[in-house]
VEXPARO-131701 format. One record per residue (C-alpha): z, y, x. Coordinates in steps of 0.2 Angstrom, whole numbers, always signed. Layout:
! VEXPARO-131701
<node><up>Z</up><north>Y</north><east>X</east></node>
...
***
This chain:
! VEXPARO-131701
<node><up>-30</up><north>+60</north><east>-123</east></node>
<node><up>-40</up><north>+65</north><east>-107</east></node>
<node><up>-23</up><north>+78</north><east>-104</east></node>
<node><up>-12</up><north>+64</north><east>-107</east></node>
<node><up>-19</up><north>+51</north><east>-95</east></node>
<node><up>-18</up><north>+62</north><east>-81</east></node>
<node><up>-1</up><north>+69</north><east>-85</east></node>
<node><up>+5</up><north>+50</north><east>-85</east></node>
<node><up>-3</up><north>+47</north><east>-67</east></node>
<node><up>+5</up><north>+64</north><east>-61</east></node>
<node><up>+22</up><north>+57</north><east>-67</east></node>
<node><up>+21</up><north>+43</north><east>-58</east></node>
<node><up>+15</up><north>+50</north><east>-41</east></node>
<node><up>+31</up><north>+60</north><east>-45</east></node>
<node><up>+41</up><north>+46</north><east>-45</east></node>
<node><up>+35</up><north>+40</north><east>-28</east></node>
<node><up>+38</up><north>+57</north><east>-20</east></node>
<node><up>+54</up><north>+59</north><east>-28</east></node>
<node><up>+59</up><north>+43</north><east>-18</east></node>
<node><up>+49</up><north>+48</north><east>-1</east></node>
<node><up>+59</up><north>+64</north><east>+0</east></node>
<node><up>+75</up><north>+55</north><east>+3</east></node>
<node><up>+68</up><north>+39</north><east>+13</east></node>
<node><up>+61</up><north>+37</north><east>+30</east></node>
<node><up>+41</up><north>+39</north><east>+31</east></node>
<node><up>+32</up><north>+22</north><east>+21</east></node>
<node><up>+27</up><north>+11</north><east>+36</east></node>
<node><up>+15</up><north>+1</north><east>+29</east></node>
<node><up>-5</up><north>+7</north><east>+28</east></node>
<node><up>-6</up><north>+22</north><east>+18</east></node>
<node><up>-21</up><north>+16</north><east>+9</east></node>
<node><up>-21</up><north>+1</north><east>+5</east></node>
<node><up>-15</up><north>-8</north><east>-11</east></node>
<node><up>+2</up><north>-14</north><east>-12</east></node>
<node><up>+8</up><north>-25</north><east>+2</east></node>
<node><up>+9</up><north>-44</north><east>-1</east></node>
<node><up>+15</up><north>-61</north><east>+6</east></node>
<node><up>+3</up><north>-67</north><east>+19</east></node>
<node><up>-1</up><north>-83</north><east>+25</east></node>
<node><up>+7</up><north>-81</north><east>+43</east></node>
<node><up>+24</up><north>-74</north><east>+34</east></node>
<node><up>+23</up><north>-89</north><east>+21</east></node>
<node><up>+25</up><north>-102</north><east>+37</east></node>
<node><up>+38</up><north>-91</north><east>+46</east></node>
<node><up>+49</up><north>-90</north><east>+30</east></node>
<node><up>+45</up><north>-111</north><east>+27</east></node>
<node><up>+54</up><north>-125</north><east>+37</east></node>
<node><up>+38</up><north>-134</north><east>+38</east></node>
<node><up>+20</up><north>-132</north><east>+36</east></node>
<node><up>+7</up><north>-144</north><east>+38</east></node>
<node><up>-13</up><north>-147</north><east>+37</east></node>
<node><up>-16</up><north>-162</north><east>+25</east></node>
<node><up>-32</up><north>-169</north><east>+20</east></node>
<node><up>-33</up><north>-177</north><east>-1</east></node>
<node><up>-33</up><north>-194</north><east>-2</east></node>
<node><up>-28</up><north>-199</north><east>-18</east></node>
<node><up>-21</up><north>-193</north><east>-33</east></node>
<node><up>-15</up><north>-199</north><east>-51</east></node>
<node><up>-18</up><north>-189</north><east>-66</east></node>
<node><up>-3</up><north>-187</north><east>-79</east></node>
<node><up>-3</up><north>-199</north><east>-96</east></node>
<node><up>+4</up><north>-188</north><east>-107</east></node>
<node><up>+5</up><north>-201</north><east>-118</east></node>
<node><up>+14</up><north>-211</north><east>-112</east></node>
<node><up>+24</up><north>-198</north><east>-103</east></node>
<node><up>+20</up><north>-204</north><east>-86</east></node>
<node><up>+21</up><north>-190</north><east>-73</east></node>
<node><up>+4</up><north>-188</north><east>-60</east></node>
<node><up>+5</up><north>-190</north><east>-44</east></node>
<node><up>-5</up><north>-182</north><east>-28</east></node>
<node><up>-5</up><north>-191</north><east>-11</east></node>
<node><up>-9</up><north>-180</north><east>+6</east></node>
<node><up>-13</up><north>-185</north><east>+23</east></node>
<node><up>-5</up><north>-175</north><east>+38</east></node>
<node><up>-19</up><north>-169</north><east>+48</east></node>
<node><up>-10</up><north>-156</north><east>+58</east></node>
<node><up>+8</up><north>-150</north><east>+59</east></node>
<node><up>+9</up><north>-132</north><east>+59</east></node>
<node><up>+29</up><north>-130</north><east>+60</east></node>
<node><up>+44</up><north>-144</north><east>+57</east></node>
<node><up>+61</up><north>-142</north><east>+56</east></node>
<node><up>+63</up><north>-155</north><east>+68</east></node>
<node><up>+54</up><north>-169</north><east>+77</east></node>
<node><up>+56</up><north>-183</north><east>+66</east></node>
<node><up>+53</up><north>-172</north><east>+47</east></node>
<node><up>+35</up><north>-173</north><east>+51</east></node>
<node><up>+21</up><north>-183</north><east>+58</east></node>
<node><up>+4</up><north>-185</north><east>+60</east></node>
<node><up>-4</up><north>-197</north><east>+46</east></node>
<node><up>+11</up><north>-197</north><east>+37</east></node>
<node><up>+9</up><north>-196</north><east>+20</east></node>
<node><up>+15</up><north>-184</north><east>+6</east></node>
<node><up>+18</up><north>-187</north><east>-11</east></node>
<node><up>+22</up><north>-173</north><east>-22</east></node>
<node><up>+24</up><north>-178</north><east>-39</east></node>
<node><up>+11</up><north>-167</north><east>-48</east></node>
<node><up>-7</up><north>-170</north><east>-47</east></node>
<node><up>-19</up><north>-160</north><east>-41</east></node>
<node><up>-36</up><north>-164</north><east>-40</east></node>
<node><up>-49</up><north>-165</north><east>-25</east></node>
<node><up>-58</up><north>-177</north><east>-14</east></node>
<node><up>-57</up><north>-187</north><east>+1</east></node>
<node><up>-61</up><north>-174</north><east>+16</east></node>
<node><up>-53</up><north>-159</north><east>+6</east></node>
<node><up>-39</up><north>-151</north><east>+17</east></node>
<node><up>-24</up><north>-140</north><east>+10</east></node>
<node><up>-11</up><north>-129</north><east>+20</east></node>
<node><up>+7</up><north>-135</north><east>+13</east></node>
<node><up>+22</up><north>-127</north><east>+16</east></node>
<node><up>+41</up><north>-132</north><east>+12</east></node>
<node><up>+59</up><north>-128</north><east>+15</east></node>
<node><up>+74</up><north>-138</north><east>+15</east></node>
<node><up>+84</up><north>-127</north><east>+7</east></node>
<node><up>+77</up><north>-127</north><east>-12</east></node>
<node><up>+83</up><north>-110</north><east>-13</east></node>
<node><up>+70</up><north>-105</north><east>+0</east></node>
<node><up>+56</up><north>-112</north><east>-7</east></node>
<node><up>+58</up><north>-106</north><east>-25</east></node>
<node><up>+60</up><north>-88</north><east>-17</east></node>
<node><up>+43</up><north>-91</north><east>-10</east></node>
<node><up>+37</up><north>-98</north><east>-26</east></node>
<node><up>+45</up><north>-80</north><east>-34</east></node>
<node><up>+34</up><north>-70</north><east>-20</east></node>
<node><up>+18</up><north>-80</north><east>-26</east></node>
<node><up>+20</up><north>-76</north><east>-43</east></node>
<node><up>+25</up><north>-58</north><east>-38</east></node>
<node><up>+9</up><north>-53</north><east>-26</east></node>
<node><up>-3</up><north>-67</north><east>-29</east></node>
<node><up>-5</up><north>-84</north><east>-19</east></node>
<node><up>-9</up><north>-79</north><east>+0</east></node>
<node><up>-17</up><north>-62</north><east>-7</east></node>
<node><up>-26</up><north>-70</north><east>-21</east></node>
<node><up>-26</up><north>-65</north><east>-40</east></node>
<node><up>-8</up><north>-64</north><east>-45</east></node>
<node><up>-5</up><north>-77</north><east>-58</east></node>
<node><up>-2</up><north>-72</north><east>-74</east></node>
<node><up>+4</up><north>-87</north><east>-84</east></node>
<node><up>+19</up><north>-94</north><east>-72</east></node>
<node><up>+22</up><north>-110</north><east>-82</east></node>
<node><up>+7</up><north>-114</north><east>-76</east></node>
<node><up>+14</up><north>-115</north><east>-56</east></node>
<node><up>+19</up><north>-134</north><east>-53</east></node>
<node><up>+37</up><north>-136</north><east>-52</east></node>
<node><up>+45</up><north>-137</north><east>-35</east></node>
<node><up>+49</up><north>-156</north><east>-33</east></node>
<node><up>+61</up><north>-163</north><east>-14</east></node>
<node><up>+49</up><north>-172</north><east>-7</east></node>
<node><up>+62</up><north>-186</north><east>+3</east></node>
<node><up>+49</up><north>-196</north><east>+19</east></node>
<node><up>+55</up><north>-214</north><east>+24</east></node>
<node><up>+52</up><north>-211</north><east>+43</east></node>
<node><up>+64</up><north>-198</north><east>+41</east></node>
<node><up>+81</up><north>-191</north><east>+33</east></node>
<node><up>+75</up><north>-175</north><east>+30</east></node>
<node><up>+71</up><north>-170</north><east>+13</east></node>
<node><up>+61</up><north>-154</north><east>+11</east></node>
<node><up>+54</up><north>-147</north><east>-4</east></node>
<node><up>+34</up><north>-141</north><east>-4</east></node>
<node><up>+25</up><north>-128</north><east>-12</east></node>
<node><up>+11</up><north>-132</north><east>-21</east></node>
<node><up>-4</up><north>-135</north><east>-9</east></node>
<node><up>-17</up><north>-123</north><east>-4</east></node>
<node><up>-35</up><north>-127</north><east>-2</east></node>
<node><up>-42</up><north>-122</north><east>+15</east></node>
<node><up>-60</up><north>-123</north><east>+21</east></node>
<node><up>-65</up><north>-130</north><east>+40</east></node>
<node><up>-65</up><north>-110</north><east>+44</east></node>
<node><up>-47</up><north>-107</north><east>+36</east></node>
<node><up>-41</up><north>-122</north><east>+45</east></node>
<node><up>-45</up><north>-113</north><east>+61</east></node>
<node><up>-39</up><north>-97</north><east>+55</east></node>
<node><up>-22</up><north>-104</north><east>+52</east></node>
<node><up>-19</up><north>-113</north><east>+65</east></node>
<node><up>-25</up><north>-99</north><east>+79</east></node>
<node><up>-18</up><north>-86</north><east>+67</east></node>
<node><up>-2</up><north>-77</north><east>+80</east></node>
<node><up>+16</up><north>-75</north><east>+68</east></node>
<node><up>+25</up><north>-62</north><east>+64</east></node>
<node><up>+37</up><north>-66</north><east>+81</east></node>
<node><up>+22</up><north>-61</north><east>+89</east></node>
<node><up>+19</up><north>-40</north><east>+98</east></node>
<node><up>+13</up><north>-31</north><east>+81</east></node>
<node><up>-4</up><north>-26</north><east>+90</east></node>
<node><up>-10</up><north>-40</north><east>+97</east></node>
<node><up>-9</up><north>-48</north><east>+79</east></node>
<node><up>-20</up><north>-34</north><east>+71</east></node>
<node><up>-32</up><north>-38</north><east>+86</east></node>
<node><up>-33</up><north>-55</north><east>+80</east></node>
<node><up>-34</up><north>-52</north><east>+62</east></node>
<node><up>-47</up><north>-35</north><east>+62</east></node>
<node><up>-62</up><north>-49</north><east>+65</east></node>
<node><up>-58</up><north>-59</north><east>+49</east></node>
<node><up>-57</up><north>-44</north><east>+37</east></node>
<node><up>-75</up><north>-46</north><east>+30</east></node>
<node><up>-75</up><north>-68</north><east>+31</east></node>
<node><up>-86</up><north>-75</north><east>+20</east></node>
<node><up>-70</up><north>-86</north><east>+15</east></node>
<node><up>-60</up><north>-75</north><east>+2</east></node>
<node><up>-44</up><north>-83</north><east>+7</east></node>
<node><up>-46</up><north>-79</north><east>+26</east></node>
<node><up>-52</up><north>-62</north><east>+20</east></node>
<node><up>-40</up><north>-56</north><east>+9</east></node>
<node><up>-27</up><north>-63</north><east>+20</east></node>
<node><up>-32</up><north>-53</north><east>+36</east></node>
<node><up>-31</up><north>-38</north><east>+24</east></node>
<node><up>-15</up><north>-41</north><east>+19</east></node>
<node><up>-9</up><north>-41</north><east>+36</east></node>
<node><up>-17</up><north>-24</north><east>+39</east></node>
<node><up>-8</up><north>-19</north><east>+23</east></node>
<node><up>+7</up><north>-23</north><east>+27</east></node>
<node><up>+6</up><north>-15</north><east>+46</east></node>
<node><up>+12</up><north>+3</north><east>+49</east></node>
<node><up>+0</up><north>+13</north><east>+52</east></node>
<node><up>+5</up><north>+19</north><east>+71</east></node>
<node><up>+2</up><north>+0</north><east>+76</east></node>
<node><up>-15</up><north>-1</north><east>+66</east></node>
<node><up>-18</up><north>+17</north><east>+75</east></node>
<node><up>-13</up><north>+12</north><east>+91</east></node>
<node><up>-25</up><north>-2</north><east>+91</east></node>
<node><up>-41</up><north>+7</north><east>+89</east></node>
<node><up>-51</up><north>+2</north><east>+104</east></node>
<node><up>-50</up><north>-15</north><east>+97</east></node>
<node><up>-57</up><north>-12</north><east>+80</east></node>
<node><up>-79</up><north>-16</north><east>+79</east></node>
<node><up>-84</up><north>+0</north><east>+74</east></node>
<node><up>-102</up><north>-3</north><east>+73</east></node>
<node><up>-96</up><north>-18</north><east>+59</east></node>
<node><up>-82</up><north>-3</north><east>+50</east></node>
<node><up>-96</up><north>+9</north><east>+48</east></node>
<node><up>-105</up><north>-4</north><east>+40</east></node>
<node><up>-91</up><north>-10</north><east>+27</east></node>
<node><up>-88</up><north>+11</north><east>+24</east></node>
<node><up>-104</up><north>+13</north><east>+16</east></node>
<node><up>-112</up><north>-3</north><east>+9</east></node>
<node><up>-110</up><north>-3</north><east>-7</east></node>
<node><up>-108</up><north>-20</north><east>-8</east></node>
<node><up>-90</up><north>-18</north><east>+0</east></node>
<node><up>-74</up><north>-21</north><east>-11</east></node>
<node><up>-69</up><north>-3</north><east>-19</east></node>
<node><up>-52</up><north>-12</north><east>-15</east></node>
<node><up>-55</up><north>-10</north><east>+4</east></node>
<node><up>-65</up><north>+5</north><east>+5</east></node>
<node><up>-49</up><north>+17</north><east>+7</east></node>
<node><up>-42</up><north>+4</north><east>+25</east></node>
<node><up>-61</up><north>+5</north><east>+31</east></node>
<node><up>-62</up><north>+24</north><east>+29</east></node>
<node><up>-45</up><north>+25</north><east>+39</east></node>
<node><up>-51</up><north>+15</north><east>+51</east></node>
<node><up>-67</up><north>+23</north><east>+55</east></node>
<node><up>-58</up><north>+39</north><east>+55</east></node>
<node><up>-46</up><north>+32</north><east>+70</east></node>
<node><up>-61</up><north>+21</north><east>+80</east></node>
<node><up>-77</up><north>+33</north><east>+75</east></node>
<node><up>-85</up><north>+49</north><east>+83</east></node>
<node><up>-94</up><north>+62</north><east>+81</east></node>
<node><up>-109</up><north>+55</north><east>+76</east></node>
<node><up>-100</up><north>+50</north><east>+61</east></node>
<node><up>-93</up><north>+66</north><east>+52</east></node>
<node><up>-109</up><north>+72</north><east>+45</east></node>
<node><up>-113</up><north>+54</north><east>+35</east></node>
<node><up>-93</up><north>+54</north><east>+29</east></node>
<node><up>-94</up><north>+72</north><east>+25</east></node>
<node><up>-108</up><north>+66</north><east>+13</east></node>
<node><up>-99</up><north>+53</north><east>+4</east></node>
<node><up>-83</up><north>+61</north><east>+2</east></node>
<node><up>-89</up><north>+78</north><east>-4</east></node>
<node><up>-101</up><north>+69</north><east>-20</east></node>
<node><up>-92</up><north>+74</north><east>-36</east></node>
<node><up>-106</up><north>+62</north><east>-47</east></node>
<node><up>-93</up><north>+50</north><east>-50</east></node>
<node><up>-77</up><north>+52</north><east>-62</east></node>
<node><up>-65</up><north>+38</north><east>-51</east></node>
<node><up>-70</up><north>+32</north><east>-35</east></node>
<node><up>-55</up><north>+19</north><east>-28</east></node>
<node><up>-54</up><north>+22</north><east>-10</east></node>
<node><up>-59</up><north>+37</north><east>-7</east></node>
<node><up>-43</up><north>+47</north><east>-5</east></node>
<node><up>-42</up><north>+33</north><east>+13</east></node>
<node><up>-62</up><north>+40</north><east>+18</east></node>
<node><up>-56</up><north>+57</north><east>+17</east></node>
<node><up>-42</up><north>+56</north><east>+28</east></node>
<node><up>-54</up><north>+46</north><east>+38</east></node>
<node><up>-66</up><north>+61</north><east>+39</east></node>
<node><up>-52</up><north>+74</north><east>+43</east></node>
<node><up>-46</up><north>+63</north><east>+57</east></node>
<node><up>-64</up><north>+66</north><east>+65</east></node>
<node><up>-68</up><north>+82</north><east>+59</east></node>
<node><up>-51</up><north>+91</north><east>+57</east></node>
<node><up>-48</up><north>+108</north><east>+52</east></node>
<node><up>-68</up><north>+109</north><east>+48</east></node>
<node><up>-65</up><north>+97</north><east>+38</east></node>
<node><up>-53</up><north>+103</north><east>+30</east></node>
<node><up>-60</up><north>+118</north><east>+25</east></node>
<node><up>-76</up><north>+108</north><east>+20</east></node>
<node><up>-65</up><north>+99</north><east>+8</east></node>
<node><up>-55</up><north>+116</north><east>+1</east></node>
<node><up>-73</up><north>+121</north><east>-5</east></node>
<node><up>-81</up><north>+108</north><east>-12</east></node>
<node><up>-65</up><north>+100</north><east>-20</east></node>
<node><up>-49</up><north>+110</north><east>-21</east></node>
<node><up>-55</up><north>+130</north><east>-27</east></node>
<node><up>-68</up><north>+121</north><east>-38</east></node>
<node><up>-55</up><north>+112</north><east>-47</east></node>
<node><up>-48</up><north>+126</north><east>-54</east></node>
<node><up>-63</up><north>+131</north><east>-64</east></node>
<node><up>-64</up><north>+126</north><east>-82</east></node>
<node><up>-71</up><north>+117</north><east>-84</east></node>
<node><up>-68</up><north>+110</north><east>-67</east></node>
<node><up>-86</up><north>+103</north><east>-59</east></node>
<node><up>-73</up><north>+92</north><east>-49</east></node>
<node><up>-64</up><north>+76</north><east>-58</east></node>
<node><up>-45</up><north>+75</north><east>-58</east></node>
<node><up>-45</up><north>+59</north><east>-47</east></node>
<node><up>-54</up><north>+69</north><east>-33</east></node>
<node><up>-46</up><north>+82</north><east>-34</east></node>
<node><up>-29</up><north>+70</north><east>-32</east></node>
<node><up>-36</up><north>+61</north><east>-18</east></node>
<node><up>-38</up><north>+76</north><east>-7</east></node>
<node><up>-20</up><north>+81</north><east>-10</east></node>
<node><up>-16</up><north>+62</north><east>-3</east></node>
<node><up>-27</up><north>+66</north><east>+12</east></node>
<node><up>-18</up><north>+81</north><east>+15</east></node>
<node><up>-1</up><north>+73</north><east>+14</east></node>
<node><up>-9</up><north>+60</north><east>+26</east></node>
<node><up>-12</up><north>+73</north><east>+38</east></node>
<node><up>+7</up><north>+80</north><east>+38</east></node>
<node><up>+16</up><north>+65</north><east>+37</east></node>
<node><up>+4</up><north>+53</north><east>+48</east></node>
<node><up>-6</up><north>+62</north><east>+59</east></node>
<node><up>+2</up><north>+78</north><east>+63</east></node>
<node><up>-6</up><north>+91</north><east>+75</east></node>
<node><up>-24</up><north>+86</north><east>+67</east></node>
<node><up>-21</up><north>+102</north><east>+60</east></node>
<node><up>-11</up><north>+116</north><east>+60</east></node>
<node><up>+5</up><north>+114</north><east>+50</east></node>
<node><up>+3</up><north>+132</north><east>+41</east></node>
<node><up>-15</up><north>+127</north><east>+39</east></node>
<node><up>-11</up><north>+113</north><east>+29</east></node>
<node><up>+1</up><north>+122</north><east>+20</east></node>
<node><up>-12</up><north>+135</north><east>+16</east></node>
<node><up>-23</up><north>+121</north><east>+7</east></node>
<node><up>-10</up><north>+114</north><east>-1</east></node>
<node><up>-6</up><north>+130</north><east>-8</east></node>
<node><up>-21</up><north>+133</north><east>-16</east></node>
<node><up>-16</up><north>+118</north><east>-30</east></node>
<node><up>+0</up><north>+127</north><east>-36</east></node>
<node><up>-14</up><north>+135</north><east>-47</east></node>
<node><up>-18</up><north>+119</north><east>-53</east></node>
<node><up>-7</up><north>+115</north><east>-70</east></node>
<node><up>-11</up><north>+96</north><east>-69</east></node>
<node><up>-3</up><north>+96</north><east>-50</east></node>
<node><up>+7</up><north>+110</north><east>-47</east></node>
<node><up>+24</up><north>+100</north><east>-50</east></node>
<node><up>+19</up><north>+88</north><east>-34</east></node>
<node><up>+13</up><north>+105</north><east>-25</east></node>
<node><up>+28</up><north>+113</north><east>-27</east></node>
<node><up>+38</up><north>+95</north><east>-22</east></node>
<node><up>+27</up><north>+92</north><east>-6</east></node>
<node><up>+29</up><north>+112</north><east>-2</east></node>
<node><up>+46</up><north>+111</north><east>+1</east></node>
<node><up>+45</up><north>+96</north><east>+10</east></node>
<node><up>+36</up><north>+104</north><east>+22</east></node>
<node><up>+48</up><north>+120</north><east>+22</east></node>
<node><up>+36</up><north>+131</north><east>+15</east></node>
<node><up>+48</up><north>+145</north><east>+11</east></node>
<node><up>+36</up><north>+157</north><east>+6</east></node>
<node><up>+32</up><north>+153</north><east>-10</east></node>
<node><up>+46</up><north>+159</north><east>-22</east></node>
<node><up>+37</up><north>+177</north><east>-29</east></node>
<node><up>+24</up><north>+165</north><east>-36</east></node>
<node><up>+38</up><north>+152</north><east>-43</east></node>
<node><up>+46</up><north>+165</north><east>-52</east></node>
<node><up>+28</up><north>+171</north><east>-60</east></node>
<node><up>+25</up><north>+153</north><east>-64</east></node>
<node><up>+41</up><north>+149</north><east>-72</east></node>
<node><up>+39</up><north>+148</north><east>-92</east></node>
<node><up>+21</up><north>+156</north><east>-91</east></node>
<node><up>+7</up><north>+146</north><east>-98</east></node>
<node><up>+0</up><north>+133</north><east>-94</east></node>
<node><up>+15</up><north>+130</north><east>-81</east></node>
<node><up>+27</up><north>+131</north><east>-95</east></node>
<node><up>+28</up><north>+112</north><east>-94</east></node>
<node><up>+47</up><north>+103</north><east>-90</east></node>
<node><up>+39</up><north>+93</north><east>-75</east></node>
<node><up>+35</up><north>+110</north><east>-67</east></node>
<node><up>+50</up><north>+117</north><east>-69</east></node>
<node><up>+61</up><north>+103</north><east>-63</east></node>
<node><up>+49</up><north>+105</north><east>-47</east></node>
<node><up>+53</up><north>+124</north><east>-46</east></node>
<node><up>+72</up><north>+122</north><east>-48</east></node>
<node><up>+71</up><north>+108</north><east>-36</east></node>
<node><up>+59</up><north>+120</north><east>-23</east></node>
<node><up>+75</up><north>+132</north><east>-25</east></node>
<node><up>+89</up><north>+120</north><east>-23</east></node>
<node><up>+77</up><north>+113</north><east>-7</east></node>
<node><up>+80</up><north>+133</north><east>-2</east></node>
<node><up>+100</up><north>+134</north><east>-4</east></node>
<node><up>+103</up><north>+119</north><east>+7</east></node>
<node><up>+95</up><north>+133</north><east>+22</east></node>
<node><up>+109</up><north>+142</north><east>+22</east></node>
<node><up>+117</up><north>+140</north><east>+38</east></node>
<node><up>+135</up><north>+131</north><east>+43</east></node>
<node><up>+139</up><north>+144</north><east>+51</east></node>
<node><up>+148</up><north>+156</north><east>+42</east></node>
<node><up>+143</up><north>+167</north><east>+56</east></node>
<node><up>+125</up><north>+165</north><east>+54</east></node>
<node><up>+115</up><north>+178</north><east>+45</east></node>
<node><up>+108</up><north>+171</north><east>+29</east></node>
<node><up>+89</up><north>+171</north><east>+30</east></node>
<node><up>+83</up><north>+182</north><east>+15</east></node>
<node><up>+72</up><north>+166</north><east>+4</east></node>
<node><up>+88</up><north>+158</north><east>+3</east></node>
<node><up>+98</up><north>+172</north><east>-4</east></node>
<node><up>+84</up><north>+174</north><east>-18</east></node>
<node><up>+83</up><north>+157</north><east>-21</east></node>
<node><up>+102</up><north>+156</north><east>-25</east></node>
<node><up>+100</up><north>+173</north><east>-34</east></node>
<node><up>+85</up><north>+167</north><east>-47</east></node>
<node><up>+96</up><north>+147</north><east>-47</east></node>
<node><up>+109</up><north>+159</north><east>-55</east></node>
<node><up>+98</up><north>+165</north><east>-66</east></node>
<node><up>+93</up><north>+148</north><east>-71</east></node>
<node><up>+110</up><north>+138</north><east>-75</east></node>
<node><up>+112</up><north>+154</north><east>-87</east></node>
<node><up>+95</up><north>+153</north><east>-96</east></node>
<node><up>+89</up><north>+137</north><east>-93</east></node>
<node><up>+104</up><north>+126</north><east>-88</east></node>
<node><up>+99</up><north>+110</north><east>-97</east></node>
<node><up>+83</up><north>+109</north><east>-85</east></node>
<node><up>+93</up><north>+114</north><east>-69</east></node>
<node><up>+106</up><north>+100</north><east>-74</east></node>
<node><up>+93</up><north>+90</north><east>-74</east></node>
<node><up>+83</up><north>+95</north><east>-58</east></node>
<node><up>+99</up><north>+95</north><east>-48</east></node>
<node><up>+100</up><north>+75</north><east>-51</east></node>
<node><up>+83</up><north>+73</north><east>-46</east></node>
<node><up>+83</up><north>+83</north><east>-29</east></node>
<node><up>+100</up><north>+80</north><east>-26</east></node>
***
């Protein structure tokens, strides 16, 4: 069963990679958890977003079939599609009743394209309303109802409202938009990642999730380190942000913290630790190629042990970190010394398919002896390693040159050779891989 699981999680991680190797570099953070609709992108993609304060509301009478009723107050107009859609005091009616209390204010945003706003209403459902707990039970999202003001001819269809506290009302409205320079907005968010408000928190890391990572890089100076190094190792910080803080500390920290990283990421007490694939790459950016071979001895040659003193999952988040390293923060180390680590986990028969994948995207050309050893031999006798190594060798055959001219380097002549040898012994895989790595 323990077998199964892993093989389940290495499928997918194949999946991803099979996508990465034919895409542009993923933008957003590298470690953080899936990116999701903020609050500044709810406004920008709404025609109109207010501040209003509760003031009355009538419940439903289901028995008579009478629908409830909620009356809001406009405190603040964050965006309107035009002077006359909105004002301040004017009230909102939305014909669905939501309960609260005099002084209770709520961010609402509409469109006037219906359209519009049941797209938003999709992207709520999808990521969770403003980075909250995705709902799970959408018949219960009030319906979308066009909302038509007597002051104006503008009819605009609102969302249901979102409660804000005096803290998130200040967030909001300070909080710069997605027109705004990239940077500046992470400066601006990086302070609220720890609020004691969950929605202001949760939003300010979804901004950070969504950003690539040469913006969040390039606004290192900015970030509180004193506050990140904090956040790293309290254990009473979110397992769900530990892998951004890690990243973070790694791009604003110094010396000084290397030795306390090392200690956390090198602990093998724990069979799953969410994050800490996003600490190491944190700790490799300080410490580099020491690091790195810190990291081949306590976690990569012990996981070929059996039993291996090293769970799987630490095992897989140091090959993240080392794909960090290639594909975000090259020269930190030496290519071929990354390359030389990497190889180390074509021995392991749990990872060797996404070892093999990754090797060739890094043009590692050297490997095809040890392919052809692996190839059918137990334990690597498994189809998802084999698609890997016909998909190392057609990586080969698209060396050869244009040039007709050009001498034929000697890995892509044995590559085609042993591909040969394939399609007649095995072509059903080939068939197979060739539809993958095409």
């Amino acid at each position: 069963m323990k077998r199964f699981a892993v093989r389940i999680m290495v499928m997918i991680a194949v999946c991803v990679m099979l996508v990465s190797i034919t895409s542009n570099q993923a933008i957003s953070c590298p470690f953080c958890n899936a990116p999701q609709l903020t609050l500044a992108e709810q406004i920008a993609q709404s025609d109109a977003a207010v501040i209003a304060e509760w003031t009355k509301g009538t419940p439903p009478d289901f028995d008579s079939g009478t629908p409830g009723n909620t009356t809001y107050r406009i405190e603040k107009i964050i965006k309107s599609p035009d002077t006359n859609a909105v004002t301040i005091d004017q009230m909102i009616v939305l014909k669905e009743y939501y309960p609260g209390e005099a002084g209770q204010f709520s961010l609402i945003v509409g469109s006037q394209d219906l359209s519009v706003s049941t797209r938003l209403l999709e992207k709520r459902l999808k990521v969770g309303s403003f980075g909250l707990t995705p709902v799970e039970d959408p018949t219960q999202v009030p319906v979308l109802i066009p909302v038509s003001f007597t002051t104006s001819t503008t009819e605009l269809n609102w969302l249901s409202p979102l409660d804000i506290s005096k803290e998130g009302f200040e967030y909001v409205i300070n909080a710069p938009g997605p027109e705004n320079d990239p940077q500046k907005r992470l400066q601006y968010y990086v302070n609220f990642l720890e609020a004691k408000d969950p929605l202001i928190a949760d939003d300010a890391y979804a901004e950070f999730a969504n950003a690539p990572y040469d913006t969040i890089a390039a606004v290192r100076d900015s970030f509180p380190k004193q506050k990140i190094r904090h956040w790293v190792f309290s254990e009473e910080t979110s397992v769900t942000r530990l892998g951004l803080y890690g990243l973070l500390l790694g791009l604003c920290g110094d010396n000084s913290d290397i030795a306390p990283l090392k200690e956390k990421v090198v602990s093998n007490d724990e069979d799953f630790r969410l994050g800490i694939d996003g600490v190491m790459a944190g700790y490799l950016l300080l410490a580099g190629e020491e690091g790195l071979n810190i990291l081949e001895e306590t976690k990569l040659k012990p996981s070929l042990k059996s039993p291996s003193p090293v769970p799987f999952s630490e095992t897989f988040a140091t090959l993240q970190s080392l794909k960090f390293l290639w594909e975000y923060a090259p020269g930190t180390v030496e290519k071929e010394r990354l390359r030389s680590s990497m190889r180390i986990l074509l021995q392991h028969p749990d990872l060797a398919d996404l070892v093999i994948i990754d090797l060739a995207r890094w043009e590692d050309w050297s490997l095809l002896p040890k392919l052809k050893e692996m190839y059918g031999s137990e334990p690597y006798d498994v189809p998802a390693i084999k698609r890997a190594i016909v998909g190392y060798l057609i990586a080969c055959e698209k060396q050869r040159p244009m040039d007709p001219a050009t001498e034929v380097p000697q890995f892509v002549v044995s590559a085609e050779e042993y591909l040969a040898q394939l399609e007649e012994t095995d072509p059903k895989t080939v068939k197979t891989a060739r539809l993958l790595f095409r």
